[in-house]
N, CA, C and O of each residue as an XYZ file, in Angstrom:
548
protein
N      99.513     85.799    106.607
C      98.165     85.426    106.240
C      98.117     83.908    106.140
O      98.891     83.389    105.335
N      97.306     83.126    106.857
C      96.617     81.728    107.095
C      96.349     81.109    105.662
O      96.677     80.038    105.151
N      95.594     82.244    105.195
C      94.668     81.251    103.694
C      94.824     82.304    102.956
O      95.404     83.347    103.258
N      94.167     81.954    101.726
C      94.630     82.811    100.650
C      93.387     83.973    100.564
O      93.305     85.110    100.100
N      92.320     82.894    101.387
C      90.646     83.120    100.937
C      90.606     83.173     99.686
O      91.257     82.490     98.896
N      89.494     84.353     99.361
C      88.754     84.469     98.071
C      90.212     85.161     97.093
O      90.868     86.119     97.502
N      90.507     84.403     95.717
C      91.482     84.892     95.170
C      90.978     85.476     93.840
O      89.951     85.123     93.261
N      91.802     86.369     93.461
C      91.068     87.742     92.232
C      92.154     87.751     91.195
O      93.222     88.141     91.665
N      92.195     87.439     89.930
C      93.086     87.964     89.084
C      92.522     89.727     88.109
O      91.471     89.862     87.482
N      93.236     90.435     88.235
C      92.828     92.039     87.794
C      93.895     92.026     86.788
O      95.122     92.101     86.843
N      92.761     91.869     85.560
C      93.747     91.700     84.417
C      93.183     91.291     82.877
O      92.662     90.176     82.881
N      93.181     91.541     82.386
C      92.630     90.555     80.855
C      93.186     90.060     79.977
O      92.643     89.137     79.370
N      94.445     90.516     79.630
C      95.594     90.141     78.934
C      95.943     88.466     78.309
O      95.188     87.497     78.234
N      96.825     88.554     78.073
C      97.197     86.884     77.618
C      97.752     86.506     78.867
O      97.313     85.493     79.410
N      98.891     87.343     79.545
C      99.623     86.839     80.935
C      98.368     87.124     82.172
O      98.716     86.659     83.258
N      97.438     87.580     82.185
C      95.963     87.456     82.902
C      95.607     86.185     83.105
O      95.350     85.622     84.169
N      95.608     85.571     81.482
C      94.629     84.307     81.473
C      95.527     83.323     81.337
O      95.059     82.184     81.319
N      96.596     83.436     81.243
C      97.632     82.268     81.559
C      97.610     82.235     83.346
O      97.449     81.171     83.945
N      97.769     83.358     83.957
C      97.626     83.114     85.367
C      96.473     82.446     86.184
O      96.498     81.693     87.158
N      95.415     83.004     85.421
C      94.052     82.735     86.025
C      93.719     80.859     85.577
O      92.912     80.237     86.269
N      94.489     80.115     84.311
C      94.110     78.647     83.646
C      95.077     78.003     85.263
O      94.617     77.127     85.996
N      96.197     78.582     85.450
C      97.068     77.970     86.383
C      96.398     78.044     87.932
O      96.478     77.181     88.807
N      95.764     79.250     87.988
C      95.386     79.315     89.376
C      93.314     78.285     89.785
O      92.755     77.723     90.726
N      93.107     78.542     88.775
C      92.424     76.995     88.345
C      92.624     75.501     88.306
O      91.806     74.581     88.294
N      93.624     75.513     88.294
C      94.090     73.623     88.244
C      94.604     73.616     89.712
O      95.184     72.616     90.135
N      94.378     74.868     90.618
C      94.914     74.407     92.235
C      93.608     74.852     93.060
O      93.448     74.359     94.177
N      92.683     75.751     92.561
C      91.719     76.357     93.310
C      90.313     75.791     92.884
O      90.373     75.096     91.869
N      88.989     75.942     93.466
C      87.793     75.431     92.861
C      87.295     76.852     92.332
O      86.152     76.848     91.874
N      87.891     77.911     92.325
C      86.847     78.926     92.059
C      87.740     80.336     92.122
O      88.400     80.438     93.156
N      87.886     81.660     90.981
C      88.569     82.273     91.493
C      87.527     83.687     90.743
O      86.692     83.473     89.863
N      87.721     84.618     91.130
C      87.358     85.933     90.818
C      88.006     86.660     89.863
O      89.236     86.609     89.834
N      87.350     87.392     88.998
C      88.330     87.753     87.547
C      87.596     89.374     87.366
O      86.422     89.720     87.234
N      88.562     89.952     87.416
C      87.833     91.726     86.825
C      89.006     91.857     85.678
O      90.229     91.726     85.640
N      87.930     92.193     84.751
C      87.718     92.616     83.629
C      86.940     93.709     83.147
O      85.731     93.546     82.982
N      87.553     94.942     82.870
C      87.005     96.388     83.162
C      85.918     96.119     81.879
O      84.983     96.790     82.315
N      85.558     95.723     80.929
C      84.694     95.906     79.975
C      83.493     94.924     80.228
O      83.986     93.908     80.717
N      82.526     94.825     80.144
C      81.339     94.418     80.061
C      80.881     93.046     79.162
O      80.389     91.955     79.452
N      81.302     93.690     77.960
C      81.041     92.926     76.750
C      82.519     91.775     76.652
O      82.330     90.761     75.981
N      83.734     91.927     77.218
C      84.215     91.164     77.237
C      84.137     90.108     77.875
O      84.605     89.030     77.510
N      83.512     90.334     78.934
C      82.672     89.185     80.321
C      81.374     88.810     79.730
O      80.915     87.745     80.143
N      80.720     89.420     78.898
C      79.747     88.760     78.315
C      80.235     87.423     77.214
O      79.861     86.250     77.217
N      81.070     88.034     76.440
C      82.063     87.398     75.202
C      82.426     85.864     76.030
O      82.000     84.781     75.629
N      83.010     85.985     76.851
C      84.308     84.950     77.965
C      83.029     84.261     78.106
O      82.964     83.091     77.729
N      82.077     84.792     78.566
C      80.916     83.591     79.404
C      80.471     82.618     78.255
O      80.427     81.389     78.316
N      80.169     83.378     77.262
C      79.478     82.577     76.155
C      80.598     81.544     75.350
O      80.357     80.375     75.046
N      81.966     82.326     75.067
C      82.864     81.449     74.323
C      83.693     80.457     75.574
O      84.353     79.427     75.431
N      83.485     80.930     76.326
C      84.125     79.962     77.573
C      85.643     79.563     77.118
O      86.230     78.482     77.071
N      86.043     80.969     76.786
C      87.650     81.295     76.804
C      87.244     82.643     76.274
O      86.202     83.033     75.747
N      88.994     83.561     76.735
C      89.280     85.244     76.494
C      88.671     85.214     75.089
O      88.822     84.300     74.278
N      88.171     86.007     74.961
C      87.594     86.581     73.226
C      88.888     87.247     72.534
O      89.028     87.471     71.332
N      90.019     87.574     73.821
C      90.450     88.477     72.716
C      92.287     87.692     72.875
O      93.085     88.104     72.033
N      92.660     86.958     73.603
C      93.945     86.738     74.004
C      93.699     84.997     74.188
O      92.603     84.471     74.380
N      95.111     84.234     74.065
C      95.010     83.130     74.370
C      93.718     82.125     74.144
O      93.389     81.301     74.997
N      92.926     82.319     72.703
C      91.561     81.740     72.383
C      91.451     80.327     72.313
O      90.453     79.731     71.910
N      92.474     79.820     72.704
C      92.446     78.204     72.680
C      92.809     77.851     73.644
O      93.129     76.663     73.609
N      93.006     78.589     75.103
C      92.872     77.991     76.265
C      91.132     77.880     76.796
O      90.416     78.876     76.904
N      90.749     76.697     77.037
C      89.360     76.972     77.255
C      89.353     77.211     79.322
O      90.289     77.043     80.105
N      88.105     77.583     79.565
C      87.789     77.288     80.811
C      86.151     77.183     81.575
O      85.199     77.799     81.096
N      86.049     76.448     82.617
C      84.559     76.340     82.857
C      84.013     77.375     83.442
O      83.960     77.057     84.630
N      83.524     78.548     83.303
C      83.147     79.660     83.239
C      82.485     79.573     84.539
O      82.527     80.561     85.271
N      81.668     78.143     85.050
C      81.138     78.509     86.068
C      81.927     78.775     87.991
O      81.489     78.975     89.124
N      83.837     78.530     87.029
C      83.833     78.410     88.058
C      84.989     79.634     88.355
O      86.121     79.658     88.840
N      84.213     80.454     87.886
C      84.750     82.137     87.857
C      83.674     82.941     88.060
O      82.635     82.779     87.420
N      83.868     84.189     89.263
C      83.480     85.241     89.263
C      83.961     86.043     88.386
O      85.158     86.333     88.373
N      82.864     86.640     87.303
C      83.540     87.868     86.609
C      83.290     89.198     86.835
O      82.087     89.455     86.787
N      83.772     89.829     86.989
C      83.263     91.321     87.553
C      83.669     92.249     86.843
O      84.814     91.966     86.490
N      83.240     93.553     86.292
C      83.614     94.538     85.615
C      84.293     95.659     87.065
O      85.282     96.386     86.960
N      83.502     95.514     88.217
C      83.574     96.937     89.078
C      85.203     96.145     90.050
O      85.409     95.005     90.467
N      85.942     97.252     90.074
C      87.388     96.990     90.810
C      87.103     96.553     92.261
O      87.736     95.641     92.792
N      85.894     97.403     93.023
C      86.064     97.603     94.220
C      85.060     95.807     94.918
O      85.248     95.139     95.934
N      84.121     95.657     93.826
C      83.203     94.554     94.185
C      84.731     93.054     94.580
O      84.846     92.244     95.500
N      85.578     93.346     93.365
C      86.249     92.171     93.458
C      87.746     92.156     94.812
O      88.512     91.282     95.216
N      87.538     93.660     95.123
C      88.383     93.944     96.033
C      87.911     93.843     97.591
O      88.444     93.783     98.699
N      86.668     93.858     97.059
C      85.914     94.165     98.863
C      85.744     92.102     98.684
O      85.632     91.513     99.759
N      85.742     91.487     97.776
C      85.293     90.348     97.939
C      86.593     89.164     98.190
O      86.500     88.042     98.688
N      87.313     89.584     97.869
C      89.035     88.611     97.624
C      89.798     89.363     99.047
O      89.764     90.428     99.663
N      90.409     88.178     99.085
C      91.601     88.380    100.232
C      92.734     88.327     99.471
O      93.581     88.932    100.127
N      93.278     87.895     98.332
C      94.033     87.897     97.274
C      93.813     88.181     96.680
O      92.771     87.699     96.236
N      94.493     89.361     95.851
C      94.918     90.113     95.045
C      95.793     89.639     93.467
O      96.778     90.373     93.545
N      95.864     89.287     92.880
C      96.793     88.961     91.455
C      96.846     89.874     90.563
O      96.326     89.678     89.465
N      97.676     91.401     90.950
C      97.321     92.383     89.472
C      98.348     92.391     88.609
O      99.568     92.489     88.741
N      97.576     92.261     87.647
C      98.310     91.576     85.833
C      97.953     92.600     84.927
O      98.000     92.242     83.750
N      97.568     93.904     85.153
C      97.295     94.827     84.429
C      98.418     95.592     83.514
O      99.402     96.037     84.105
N      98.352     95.698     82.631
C      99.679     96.462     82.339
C     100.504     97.628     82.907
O      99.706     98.510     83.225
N     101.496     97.922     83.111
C     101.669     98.656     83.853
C     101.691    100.103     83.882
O     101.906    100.755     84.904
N     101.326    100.881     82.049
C     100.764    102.064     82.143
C     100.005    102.363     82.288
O      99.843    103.573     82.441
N      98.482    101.061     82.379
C      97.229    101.365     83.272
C      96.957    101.279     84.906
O      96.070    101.875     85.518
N      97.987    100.348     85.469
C      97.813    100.230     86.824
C      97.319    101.823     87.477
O      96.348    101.641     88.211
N      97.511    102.544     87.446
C      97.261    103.692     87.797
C      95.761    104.275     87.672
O      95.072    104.930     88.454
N      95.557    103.822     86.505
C      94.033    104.129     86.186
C      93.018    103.452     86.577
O      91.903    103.946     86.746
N      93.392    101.916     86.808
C      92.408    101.090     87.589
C      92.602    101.352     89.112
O      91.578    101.316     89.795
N      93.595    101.570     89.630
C      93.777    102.171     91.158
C      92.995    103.022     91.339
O      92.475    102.916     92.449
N      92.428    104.358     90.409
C      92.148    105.459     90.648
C      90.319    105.534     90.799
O      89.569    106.449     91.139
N      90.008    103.729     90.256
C      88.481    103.970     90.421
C      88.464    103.279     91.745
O      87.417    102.877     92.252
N      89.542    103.158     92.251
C      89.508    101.544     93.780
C      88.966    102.780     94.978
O      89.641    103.803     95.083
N      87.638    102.579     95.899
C      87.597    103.284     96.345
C      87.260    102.256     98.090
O      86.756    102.639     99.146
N      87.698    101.192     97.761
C      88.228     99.951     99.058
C      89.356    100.017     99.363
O      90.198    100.310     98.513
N      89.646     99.803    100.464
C      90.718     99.600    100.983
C      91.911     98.390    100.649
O      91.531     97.219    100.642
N      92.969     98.619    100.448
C      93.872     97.191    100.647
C      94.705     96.903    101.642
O      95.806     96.356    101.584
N      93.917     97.440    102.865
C      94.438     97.167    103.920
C      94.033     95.598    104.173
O      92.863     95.273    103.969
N      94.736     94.875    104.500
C      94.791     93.426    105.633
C      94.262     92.511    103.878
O      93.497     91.548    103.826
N      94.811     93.054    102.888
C      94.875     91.965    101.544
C      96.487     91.469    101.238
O      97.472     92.141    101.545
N      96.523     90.110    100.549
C      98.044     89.704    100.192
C      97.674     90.060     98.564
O      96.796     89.593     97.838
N      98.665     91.032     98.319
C      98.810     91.647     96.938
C      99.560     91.101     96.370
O     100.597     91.351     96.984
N      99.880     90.283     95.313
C     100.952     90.151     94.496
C     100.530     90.839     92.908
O      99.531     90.781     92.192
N     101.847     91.488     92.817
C     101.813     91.973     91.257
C     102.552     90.798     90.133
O     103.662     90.268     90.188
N     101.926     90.715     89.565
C     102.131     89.699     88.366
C     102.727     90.929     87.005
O     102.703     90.718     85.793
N     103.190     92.106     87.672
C     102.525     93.426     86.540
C     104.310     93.546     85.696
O     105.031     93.814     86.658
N     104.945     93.492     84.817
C     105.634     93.437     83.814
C     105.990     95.130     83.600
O     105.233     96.002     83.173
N     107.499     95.262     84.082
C     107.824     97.100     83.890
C     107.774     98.213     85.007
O     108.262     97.871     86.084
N     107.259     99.497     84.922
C     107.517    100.263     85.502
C     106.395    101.265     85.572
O     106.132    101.775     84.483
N     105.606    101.704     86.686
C     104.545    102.211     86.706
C     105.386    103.921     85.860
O     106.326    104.589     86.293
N     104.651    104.101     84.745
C     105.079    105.691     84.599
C     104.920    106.703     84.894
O     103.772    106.890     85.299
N     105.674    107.727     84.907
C     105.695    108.997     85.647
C     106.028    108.627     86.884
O     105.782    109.636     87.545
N     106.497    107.680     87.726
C     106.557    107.081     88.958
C     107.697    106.534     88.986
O     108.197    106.652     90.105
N     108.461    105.887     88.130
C     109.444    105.477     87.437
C     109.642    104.270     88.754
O     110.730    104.405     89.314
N     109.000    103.432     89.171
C     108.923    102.531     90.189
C     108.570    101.401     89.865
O     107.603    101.331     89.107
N     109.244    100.097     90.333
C     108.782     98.580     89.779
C     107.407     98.906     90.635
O     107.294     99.764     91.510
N     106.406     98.011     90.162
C     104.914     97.920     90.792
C     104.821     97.822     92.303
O     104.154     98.484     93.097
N     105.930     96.508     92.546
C     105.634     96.677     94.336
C     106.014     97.294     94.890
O     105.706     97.130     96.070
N     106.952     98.474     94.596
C     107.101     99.579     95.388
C     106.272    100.992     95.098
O     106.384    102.161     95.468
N     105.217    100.106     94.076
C     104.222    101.739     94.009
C     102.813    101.120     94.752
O     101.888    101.850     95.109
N     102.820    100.064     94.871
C     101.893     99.733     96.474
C     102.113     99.790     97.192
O     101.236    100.099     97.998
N     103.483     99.562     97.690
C     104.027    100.161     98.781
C     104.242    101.397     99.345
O     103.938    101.877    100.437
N     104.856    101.836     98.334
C     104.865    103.727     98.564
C     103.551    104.316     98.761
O     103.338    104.877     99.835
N     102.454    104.258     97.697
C     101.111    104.768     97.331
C     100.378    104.097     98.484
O     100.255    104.755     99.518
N      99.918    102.968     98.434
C      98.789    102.323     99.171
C      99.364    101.657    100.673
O      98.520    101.223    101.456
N     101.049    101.587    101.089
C     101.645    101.270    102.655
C     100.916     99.521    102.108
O      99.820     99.222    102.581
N     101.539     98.628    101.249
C     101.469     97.696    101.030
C     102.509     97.042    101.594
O     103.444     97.754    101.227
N     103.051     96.046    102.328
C     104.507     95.361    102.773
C     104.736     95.358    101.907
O     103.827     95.758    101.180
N     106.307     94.864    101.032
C     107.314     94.157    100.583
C     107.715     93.120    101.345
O     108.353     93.131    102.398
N     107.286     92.234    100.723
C     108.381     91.063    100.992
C     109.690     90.352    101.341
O     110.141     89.535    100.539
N     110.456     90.663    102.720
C     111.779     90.918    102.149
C     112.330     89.862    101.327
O     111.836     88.739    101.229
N     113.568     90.344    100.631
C     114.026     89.467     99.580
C     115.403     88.198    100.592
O     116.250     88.456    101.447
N     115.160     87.419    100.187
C     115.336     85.637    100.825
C     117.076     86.015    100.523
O     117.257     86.574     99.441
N     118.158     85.802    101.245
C     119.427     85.436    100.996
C     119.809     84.041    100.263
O     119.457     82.926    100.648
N     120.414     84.264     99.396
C     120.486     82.887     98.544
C     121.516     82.113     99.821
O     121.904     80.953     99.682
């Protein structure tokens, strides 16, 4: 992949919004889903997470926030999922877009359960996501 295009962090967490302050100081603009409503209402007005990391601030205007999975999936060519990893499953299950021809990286911490699989091999397995091969030192 050429460009990154439109980039998405899927996540709300503290390691969410630590990713999303960093991917800000290199990008003009990035896309953010956040499954609750009122927390994207909260973020817009306090112009930082309401609920994690409250003293990182950010300029709100220069974030898409989205509650719906598929709006921020049909809209990003990059992918950043930071979800925890006993929900990854549950936010997958409302994705009704494709992730075909997207660069996915999991930012995701553990082991998808009942699956007993690090994350990029449950996009891989589940959704025929590449792996990366791993670099010879």
């Amino acid at each position: 992949m050429d460009s990154l295009g439109n980039i998405a962090v899927l996540g709300g967490g503290s390691w969410a919004t630590a990713i999303a302050k960093m991917l800000l100081e290199k990008n003009d603009h990035i896309w953010w889903y956040l499954r609750r409503d009122d927390r994207i209402e909260d973020f817009k007005r306090l112009g930082h997470n309401p609920a994690y990391l409250t003293s990182v601030h950010f300029d709100v205007n220069r974030i898409t926030f989205e509650s719906d999975i598929n709006r921020v999936v049909e809209a990003c060519q990059t992918l950043i999922f930071v979800t925890p990893s006993p929900y990854l499953k549950g936010h997958l299950k409302r994705l009704h877009v494709r992730l075909r021809d997207k660069f996915i990286v999991t930012a995701i911490k553990g082991i998808v359960p009942d699956e007993n699989l690090i994350c990029s091999d449950y996009f891989n397995q589940m959704y025929n996501v590449p792996v990366m091969p791993k670099r010879s030192p």
